[in-house]
C-alpha positions in Angstrom: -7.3 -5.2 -5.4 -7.6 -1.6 -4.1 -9.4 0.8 -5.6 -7.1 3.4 -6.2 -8.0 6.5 -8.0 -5.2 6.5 -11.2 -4.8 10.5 -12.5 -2.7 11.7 -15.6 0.9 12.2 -14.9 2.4 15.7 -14.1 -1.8 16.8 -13.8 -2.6 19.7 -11.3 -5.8 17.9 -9.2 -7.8 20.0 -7.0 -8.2 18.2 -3.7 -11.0 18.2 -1.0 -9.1 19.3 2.6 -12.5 19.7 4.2 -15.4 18.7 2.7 -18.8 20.7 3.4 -21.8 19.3 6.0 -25.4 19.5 5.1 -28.3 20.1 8.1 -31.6 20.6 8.0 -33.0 24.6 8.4 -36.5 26.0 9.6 -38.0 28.4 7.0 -36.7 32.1 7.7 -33.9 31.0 9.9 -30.2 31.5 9.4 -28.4 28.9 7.5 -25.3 27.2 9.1 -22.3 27.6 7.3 -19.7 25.2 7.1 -16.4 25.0 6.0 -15.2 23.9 2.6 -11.5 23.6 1.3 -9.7 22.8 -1.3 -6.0 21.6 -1.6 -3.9 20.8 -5.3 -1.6 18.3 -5.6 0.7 17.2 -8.3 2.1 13.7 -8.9 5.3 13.9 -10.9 7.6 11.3 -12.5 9.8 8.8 -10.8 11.8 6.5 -12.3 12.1 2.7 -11.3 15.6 0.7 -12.6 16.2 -2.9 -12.3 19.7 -3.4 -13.9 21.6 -7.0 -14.0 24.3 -8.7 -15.1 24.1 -11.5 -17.7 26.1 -13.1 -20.4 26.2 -12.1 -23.9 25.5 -15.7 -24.6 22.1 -15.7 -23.0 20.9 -12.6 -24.4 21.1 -14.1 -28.1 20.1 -17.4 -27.5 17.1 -17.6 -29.6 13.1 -18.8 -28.2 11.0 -18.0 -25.8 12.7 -19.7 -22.6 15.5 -16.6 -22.0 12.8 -14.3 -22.9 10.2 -15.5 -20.3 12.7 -16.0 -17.7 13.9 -12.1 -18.1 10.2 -10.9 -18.6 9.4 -13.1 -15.4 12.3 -11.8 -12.9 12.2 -8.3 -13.8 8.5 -8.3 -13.6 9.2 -9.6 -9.8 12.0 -7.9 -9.2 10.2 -4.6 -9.7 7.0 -5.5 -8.3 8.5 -6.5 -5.1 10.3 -3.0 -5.1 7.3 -1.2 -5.7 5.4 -2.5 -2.9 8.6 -1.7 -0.6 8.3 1.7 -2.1 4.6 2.0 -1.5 3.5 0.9 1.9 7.2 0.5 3.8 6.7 3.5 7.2 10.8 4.4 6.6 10.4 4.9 2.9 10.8 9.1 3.0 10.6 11.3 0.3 13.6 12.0 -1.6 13.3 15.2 -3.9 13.7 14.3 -7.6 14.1 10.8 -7.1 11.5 8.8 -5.1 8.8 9.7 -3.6 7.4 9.0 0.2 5.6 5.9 1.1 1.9 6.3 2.2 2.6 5.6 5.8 5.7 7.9 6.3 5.6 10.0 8.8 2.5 8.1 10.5 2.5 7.3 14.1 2.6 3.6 14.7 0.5 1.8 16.9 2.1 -1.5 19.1 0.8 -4.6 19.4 -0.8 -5.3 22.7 0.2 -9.0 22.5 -0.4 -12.2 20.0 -3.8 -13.4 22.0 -6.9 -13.5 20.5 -8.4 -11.2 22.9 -4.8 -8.6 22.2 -5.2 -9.1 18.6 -9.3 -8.2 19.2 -8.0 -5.4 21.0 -6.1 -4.3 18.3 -8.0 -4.5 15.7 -10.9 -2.3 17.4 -8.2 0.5 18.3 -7.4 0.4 14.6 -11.1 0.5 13.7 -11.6 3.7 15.7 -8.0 5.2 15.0 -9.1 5.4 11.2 -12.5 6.5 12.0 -11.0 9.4 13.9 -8.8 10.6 10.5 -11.5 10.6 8.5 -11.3 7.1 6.7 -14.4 5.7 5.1 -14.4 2.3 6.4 -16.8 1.1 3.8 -14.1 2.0 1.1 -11.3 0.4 3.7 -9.1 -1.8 3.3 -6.3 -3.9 5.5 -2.6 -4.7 4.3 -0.5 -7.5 6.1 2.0 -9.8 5.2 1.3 -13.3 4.7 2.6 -14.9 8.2 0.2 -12.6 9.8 -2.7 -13.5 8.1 -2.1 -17.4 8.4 -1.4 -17.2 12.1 -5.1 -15.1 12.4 -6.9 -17.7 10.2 -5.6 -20.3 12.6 -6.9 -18.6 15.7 -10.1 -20.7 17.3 -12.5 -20.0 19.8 -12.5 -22.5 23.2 -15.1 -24.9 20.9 -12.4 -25.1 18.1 -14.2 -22.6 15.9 -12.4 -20.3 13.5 -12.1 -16.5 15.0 -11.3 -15.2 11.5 -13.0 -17.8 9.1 -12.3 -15.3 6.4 -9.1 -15.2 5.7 -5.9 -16.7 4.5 -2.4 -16.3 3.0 -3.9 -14.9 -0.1 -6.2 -12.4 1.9 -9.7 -12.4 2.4 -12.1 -10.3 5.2 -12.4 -9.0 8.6 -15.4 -8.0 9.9 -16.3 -7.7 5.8 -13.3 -5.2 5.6 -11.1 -6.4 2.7 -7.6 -7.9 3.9 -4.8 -7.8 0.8 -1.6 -9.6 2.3 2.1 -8.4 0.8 5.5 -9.5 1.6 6.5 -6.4 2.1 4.9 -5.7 5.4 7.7 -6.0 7.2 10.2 -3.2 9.1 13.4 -2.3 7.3 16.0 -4.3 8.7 14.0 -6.1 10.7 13.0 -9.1 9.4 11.0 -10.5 12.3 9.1 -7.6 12.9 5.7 -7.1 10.9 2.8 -4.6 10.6 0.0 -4.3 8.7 -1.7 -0.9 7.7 -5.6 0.0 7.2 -6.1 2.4 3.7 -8.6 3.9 2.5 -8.2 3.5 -1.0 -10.7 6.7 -2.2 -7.7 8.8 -0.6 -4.6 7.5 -2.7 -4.3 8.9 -5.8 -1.6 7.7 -8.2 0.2 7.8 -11.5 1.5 5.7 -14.0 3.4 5.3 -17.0 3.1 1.9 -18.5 6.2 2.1 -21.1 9.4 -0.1 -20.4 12.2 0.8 -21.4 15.1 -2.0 -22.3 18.3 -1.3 -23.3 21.4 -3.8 -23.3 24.9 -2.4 -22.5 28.3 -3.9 -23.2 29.9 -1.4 -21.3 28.8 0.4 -17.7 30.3 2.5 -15.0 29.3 0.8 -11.2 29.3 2.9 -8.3 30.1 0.9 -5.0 28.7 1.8 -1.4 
């Protein structure tokens, strides 16, 4: 799990743009100066929905099974979505209704190929690319969908040893850089394409209101598109 730094809803945060430097000074000499500035940001409320059809029937039917089987699909259902939501490059903000995914507006980098010497490729342009945007890489992490991080942990080198013994479907490490794998690492409406993302978790910030709302309505007006 990512380390995310969670900050009260609707709070004004003051946010480091560019950090000071420190160096070291002879006595009497000038001091360098550096630059130090500060940015505020405000997360505000958005609303998630996961509305459904069932019978009238169901939803009185006494015991736990109904009630686990809601608690269960809604749970996925909106877990699922929020993932999406989260990490999907096409996800854009929309004002007063959702907000932008972390990688929106983010220049992608292509594969160079599905070898292990592309994929090493890869990974090392990655490596420097977050370097160069000021990630912390020992705060880092990787996101990739599950496909992708089966087909690495079966890559071998010419004596048949694993190139990535670290990881798996449910994650793992590269080069001791945490790897969390989601389904929704995939391109909208493209189903067979894949990416995966490197974060550095000290830089998300987010907000969250853990009351659920659940209302039951005989009656509702459905918009079509």
């Amino acid at each position: 799990r990512a380390a995310l730094r969670r900050v009260p809803m609707h709070a004004s945060r003051l946010l480091v743009g560019a950090g000071p430097t420190a160096s070291f000074v002879a006595p009497g000499l000038p001091m360098k100066m550096s630059r130090f500035s500060l940015e505020r940001e405000t997360l505000g409320l958005f609303k998630v929905v996961c509305a459904f059809v069932t019978t009238e029937e169901l939803l009185m039917r006494p015991g736990e099974v109904a009630e686990t089987v809601f608690t269960t699909e809604i749970a996925r259902s909106i877990a699922a979505f929020e993932d999406v939501a989260f990490l999907d490059p096409a996800q854009g903000p929309i004002s007063q209704t959702s907000p932008g995914s972390i990688t929106y507006g983010l220049t992608p980098v292509s594969s160079s190929g599905n070898s292990a010497s592309a994929i090493a490729a890869d990974f090392r342009m990655l490596f420097n690319v977050f370097e160069a945007a000021d990630g912390a890489l020992d705060s880092a992490v990787i996101v990739m969908g599950p496909r992708e991080a089966l087909y690495l942990s079966q890559l071998t080198t010419t004596n048949g040893s694993p190139i990535y013994p670290h990881i798996g479907v449910r994650g793992g490490d590269i080069a001791g850089i945490p790897v969390l794998v989601s389904s929704a690492c995939v391109v909208a409406d493209s189903p067979g394409v894949s990416y995966l993302a490197m974060l550095d978790p000290r830089q998300i910030l987010y907000a969250f209101d853990e009351s659920i709302e659940v209302d039951r309505l005989g009656h509702v007006s459905v918009g079509v598109q």
